[in-house]
C-alpha positions as CSV (number, residue, x, y, z in Angstrom):
1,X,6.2,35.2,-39.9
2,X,9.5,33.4,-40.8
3,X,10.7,30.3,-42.6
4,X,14.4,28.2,-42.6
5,X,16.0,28.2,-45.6
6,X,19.2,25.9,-44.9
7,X,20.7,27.2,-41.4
8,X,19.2,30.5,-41.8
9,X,16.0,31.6,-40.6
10,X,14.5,34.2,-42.8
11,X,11.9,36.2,-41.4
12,X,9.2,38.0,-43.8
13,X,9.9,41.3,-44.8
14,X,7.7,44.3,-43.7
15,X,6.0,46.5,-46.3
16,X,8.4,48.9,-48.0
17,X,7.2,52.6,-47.3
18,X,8.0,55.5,-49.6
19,X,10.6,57.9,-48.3
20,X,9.3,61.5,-48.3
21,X,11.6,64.3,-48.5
22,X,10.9,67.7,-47.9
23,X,13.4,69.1,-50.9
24,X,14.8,67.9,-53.5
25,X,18.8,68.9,-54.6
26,X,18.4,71.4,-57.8
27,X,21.5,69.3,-58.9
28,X,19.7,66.0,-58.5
29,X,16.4,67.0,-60.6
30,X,18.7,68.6,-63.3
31,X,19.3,66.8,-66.9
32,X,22.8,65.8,-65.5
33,X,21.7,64.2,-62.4
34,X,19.3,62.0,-64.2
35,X,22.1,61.1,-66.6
36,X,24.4,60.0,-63.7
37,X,21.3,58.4,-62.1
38,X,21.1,56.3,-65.1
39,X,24.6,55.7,-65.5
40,X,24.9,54.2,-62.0
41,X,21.8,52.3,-62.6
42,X,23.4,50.5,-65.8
43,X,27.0,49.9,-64.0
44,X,25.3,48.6,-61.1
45,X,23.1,46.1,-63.3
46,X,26.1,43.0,-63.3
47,X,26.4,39.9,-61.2
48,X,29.7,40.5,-60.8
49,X,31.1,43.5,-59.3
50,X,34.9,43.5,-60.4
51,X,37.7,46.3,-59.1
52,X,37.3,48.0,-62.2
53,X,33.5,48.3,-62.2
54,X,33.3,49.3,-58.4
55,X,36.3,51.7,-59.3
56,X,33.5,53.1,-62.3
57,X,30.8,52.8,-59.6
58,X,32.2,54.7,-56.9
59,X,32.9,57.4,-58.9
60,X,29.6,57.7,-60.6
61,X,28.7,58.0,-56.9
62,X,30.0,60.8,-56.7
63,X,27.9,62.6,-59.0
64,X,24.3,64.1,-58.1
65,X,22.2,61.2,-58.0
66,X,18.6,61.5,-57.2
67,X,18.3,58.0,-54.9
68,X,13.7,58.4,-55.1
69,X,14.2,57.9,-59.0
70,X,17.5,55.8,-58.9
71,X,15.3,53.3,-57.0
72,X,11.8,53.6,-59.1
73,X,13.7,53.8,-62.1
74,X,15.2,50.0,-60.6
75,X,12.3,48.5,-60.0
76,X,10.8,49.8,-63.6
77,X,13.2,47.4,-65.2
78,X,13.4,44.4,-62.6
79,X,16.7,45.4,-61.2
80,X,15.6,46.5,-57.7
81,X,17.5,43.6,-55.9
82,X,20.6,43.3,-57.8
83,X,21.6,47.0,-58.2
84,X,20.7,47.1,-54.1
85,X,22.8,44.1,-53.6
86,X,25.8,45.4,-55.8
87,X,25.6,48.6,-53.6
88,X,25.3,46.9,-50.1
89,X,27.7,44.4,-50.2
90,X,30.9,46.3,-52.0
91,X,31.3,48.9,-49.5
92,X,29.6,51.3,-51.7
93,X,26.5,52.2,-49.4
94,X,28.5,55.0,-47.7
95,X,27.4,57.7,-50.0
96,X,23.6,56.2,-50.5
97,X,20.8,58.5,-47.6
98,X,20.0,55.9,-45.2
99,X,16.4,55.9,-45.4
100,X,17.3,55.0,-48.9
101,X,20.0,52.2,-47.8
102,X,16.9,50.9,-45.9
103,X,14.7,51.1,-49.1
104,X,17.8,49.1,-50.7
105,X,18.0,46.2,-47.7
106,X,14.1,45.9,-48.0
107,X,14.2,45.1,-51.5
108,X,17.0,42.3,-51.2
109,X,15.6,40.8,-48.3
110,X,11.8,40.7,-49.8
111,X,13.3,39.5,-53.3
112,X,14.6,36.6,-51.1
113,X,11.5,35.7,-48.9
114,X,9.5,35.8,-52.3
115,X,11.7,33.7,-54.2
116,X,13.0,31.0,-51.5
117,X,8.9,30.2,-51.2
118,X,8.4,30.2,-55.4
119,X,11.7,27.8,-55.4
120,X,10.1,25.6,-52.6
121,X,6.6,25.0,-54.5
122,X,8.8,24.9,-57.9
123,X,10.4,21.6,-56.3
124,X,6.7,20.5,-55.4
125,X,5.4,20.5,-58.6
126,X,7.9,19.6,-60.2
127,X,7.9,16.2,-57.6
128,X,4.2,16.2,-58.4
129,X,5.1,15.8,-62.8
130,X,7.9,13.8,-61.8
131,X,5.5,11.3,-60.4
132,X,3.6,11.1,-63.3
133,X,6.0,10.7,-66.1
134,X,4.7,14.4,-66.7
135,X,8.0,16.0,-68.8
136,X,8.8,19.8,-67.7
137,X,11.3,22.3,-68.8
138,X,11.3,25.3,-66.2
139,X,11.8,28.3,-68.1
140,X,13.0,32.3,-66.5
141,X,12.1,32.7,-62.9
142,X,13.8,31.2,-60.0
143,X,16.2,29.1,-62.3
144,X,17.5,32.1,-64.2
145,X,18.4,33.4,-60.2
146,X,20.0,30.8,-59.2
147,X,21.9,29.6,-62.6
148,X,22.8,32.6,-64.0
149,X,23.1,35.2,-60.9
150,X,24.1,32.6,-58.1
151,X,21.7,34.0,-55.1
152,X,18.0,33.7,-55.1
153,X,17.9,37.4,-53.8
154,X,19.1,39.1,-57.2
155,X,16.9,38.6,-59.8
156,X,12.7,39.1,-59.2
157,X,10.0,36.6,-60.1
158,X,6.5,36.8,-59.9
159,X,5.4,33.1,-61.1
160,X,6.4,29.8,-62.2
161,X,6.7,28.9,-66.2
162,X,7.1,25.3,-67.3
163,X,6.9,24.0,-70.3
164,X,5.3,20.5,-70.8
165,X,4.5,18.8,-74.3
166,X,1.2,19.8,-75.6
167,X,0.5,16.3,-75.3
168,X,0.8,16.0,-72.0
169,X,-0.5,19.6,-70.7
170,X,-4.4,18.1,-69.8
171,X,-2.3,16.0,-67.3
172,X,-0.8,18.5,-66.3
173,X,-3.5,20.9,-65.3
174,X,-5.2,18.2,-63.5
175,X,-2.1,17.5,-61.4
176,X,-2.0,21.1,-60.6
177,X,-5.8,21.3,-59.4
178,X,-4.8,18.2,-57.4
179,X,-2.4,20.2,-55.6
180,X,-4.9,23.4,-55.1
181,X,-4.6,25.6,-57.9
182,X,-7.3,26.8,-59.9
183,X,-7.4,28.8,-63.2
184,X,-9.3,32.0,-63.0
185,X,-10.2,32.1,-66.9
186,X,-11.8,29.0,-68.5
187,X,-9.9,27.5,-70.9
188,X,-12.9,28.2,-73.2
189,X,-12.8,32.0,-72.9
190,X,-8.7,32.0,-72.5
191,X,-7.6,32.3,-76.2
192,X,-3.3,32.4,-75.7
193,X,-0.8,31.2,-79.3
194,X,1.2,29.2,-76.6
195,X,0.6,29.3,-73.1
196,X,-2.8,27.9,-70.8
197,X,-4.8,30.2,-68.8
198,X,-2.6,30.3,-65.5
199,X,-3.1,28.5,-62.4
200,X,-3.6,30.2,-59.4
201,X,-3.4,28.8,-55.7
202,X,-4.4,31.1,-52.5
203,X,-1.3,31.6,-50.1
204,X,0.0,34.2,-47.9
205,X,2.3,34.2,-51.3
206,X,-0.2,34.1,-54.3
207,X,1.2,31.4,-56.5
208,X,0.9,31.2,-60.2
209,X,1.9,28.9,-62.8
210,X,1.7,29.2,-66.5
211,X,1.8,25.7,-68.4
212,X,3.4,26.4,-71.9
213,X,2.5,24.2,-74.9
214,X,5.2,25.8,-77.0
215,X,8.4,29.3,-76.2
216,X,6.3,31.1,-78.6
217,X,3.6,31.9,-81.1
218,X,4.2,29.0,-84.2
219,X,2.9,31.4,-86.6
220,X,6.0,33.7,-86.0
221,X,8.4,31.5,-84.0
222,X,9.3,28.3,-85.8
223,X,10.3,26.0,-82.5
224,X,12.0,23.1,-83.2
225,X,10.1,21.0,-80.2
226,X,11.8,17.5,-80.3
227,X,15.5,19.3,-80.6
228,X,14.7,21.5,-77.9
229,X,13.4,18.7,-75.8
230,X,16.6,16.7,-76.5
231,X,19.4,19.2,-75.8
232,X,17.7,20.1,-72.4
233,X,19.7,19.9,-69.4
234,X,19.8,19.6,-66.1
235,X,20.8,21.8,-63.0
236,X,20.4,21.8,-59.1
237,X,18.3,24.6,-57.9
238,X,18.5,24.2,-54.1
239,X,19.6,21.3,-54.1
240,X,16.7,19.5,-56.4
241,X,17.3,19.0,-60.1
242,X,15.5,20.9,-62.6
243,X,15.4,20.3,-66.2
244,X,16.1,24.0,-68.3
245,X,16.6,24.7,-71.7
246,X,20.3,24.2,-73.0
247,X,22.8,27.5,-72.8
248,X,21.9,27.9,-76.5
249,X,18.2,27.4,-76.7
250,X,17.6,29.7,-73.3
251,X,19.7,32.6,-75.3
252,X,17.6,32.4,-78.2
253,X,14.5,32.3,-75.7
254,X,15.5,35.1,-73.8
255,X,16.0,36.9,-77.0
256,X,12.8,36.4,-78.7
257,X,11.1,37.0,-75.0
258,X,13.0,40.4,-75.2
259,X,11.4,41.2,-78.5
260,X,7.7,41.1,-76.6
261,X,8.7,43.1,-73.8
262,X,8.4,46.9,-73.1
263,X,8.9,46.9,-69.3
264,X,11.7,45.0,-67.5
265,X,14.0,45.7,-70.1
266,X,17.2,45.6,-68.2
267,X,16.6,42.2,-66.3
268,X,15.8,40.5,-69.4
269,X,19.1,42.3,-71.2
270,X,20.5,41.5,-67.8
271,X,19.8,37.7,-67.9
272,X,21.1,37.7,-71.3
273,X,24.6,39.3,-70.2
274,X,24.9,36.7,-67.4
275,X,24.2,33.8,-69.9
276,X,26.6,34.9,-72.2
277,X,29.3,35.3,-69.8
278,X,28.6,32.1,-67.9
279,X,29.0,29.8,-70.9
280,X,31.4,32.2,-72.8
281,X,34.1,29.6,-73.5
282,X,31.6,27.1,-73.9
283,X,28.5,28.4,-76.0
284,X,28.2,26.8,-79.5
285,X,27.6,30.3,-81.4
286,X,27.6,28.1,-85.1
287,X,24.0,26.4,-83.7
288,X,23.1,29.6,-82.1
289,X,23.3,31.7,-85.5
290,X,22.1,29.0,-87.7
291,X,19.3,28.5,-85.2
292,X,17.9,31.7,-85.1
293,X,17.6,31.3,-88.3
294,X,15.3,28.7,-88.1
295,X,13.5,29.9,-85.3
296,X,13.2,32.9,-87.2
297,X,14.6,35.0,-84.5
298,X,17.4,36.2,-85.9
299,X,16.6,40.0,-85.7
300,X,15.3,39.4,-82.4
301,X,18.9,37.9,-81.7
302,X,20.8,40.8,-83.3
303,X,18.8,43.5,-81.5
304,X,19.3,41.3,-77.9
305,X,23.1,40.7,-78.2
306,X,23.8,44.3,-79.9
307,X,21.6,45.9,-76.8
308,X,23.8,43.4,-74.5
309,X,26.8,44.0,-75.4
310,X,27.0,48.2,-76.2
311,X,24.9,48.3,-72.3
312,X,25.9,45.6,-70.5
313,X,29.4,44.3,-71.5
314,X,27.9,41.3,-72.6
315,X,30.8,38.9,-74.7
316,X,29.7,38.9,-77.7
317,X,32.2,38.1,-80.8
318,X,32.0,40.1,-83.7
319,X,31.7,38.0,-86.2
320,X,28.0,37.0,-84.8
321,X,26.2,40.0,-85.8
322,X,27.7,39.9,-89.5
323,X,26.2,36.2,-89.2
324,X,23.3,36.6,-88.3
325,X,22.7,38.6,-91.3
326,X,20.0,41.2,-90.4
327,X,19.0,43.7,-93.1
328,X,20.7,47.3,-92.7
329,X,17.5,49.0,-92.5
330,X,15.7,46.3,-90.0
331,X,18.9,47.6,-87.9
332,X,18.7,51.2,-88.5
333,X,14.8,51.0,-87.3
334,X,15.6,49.5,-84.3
335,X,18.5,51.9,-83.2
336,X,15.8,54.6,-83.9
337,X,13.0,53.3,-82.3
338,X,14.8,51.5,-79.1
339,X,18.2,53.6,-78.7
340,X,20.2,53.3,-75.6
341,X,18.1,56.4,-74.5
342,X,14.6,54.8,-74.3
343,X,16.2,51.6,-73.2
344,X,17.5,53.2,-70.2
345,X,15.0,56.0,-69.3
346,X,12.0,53.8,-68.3
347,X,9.9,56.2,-69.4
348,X,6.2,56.4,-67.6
349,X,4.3,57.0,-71.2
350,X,3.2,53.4,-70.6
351,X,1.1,53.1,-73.8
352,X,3.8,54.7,-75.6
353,X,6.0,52.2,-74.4
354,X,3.8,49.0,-75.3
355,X,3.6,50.8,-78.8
356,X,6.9,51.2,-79.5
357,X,7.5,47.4,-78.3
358,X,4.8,46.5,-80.8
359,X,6.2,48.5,-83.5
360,X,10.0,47.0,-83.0
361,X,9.0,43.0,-82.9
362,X,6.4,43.2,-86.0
363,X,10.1,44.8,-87.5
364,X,11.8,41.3,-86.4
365,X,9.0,39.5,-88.4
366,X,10.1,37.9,-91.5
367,X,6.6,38.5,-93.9
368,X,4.0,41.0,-94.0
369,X,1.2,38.8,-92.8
370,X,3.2,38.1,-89.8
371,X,4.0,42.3,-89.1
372,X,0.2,42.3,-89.4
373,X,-0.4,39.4,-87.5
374,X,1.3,41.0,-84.2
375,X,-0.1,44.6,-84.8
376,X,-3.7,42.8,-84.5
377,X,-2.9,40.4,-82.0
378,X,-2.0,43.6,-79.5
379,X,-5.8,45.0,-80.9
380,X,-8.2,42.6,-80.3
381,X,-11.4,43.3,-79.9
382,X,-10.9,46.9,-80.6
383,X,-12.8,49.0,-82.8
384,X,-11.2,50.9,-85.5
385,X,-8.4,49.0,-84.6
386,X,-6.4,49.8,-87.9
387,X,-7.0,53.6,-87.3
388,X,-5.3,53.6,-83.8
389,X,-2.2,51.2,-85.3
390,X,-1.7,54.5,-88.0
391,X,-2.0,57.2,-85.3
392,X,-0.1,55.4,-82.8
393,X,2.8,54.1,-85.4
394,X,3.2,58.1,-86.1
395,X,3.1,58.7,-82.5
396,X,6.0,56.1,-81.9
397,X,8.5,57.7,-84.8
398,X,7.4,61.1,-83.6
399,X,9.1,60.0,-80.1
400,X,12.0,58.5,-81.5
401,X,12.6,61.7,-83.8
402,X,12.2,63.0,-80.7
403,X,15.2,61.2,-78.6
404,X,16.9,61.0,-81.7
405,X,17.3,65.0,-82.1
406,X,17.9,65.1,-78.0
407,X,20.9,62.9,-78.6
408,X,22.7,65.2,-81.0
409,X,23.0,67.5,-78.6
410,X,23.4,65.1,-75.4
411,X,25.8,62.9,-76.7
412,X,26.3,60.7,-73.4
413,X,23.3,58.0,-74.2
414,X,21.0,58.3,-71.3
């Protein structure tokens, strides 16, 4: 199968297949390989590729990278198609295995076919709301692709997320049934702080689309919906405009979005870099830090920028961390519990992970009841649900003693 986006016709990608190798370098499954594995990973995570990073690529390179984890450790965090793309296209593919350079082209090219056919029925519905005096803010996804990383093929997506006002989402749905999707989970067994049960339609593709009411929970998140609303703007994607949050809004998004996260971590620090440096002589950083504020996001802020900036490069001014006034030991919690380490390792312990994540945004909340409130929220329905919050709260600091006492002697963050 194949489709025509513009001039080009794009054919649909195969399925990928696992490369097998008989033996694996003892310099590739050492400590130090994995370092340089995750080094690469991190300088290869940019949508811009200057001389001076390809002259830091290149020589991380030339260290012993194992290219089986180099590329699961990629698609752990969402970064698949960009690091691929980075290494394909600025002559730095000479050193990568080929059956892994094929891995790498796979990647791009599916990322492409996936979200060229997500941006198509993205214009549809959005025609469809259009219509019907239906408002809609799109929010991540395709938009975040296109905007922030200039090529559809860069940056994954797996659905569509528009926010409509809550009182408008009833139109909404039944605009989106109209047009053959169908939600899986009744709206009176889907119990969700801010989104609906998502839509679903049938394709070769499977399509989904989650109608938000509000960005976040308003028991934590205090959204300011008719200021929001009002300092939207509007972009082309392919060619169609499409309403998105303003610069400043969509970086304190991303940030509390961040903060709920414990997989994808370096696309969503990723998106936050590319915002930042987009709109760097541009960004109003006064509304941002007084907004977070009231959004009461600030920690959530501070941990995305500092993460960012020390990872990423992202341009962040001094000054803003000072402003945004987080407590010292809100601060020193989160460097222990989500260091550069854990960040960057993508570490299987899945449960672990979601713990941890858990752990670090009750930490962002401003009041006890709210800590508590996102500690039960991640336990409904569970019994002794209080008893597994203690044992796995140990469990968490245990691990980040863990990395903590690995890092005095590994001094090199990953």
């Amino acid at each position: 199968m194949s489709f025509r986006q513009g001039n080009t016709i794009i054919a649909r990608p195969g399925i990928l297949k696992p490369v097998k190798t008989e033996t694996a370098e003892s310099a590739a499954t050492s400590s130090c390989g994995i370092r340089d594995t995750r080094r690469l990973l991190v300088l290869c995570t940019t949508a811009t590729v200057t001389p001076a990073r390809k002259k830091e690529i290149s020589g991380a390179l030339s260290g012993p990278i194992d290219w089986e984890y180099f590329i699961g450790l990629a698609g752990s965090h969402g970064v698949a198609p960009l690091v691929s793309h980075n290494l394909i296209t600025h002559g730095l593919d000479g050193k990568i295995p080929r059956p892994y350079l094929e891995r790498m082209k796979q990647i791009v090219h599916g990322t492409l076919y996936s979200n060229v056919i997500l941006s198509n029925e993205l214009t549809r519905l959005l025609a469809a709301f259009g219509k019907n005096n239906v408002p809609a803010i799109v929010l991540k996804g395709t938009t975040l692709a296109e905007e922030l990383y200039g090529n559809l093929a860069l940056r994954t997506a797996s659905d569509m997320d528009i926010l409509v006002p809550p009182e408008n989402i009833d139109t909404a749905g039944s605009l989106l049934q109209q047009l053959g999707y169908q939600q899986r989970v009744s709206p009176q067994d889907w119990d969700h702080p801010f989104h609906e049960a998502p839509f679903v339609r049938q394709a070769r593709r499977p399509l989904m689309v989650e109608l938000h009411r509000n960005l976040d929970n308003e028991n934590l998140v205090v959204i300011p919906r008719q200021r929001i609303w009002g300092r939207a703007v509007t972009v082309r994607i392919q060619g169609a405009p499409v309403t998105v949050l303003s610069p400043e809004d969509n970086l304190l998004f991303l940030a509390d979005h961040l903060s709920k996260h414990s997989t994808r971590l370096l696309m969503l620090l990723s998106d936050i870099a590319e915002l930042l440096k987009k709109y760097r002589e541009t960004l109003d950083w006064d509304y941002v830090i007084r907004s977070a504020r009231e959004w009461n996001v600030a920690p959530a802020a501070h941990f995305a920028l500092q993460r960012a900036w020390e990872l990423l490069g992202a341009p962040v001014p001094a000054y803003v961390f000072a402003d945004l006034k987080v407590a010292a030991w809100r601060r020193g919690l989160f460097a222990l519990l989500m260091d550069r380490r854990y960040l960057v390792s993508g570490m299987n312990l899945t449960k672990l992970r979601m713990e941890t994540a858990t752990a670090v945004r009750s930490l962002m909340m401003k009041t006890l009841s709210q800590m508590l409130l996102v500690h039960s929220r991640n336990r409904r329905g569970k019994k002794m649900a209080w008893l597994g919050a203690v044992v796995w709260l140990i469990a968490v600091l245990g691990a980040a003693l863990g990395r903590r006492a690995v890092g005095v002697v590994d001094r090199s963050g990953y």
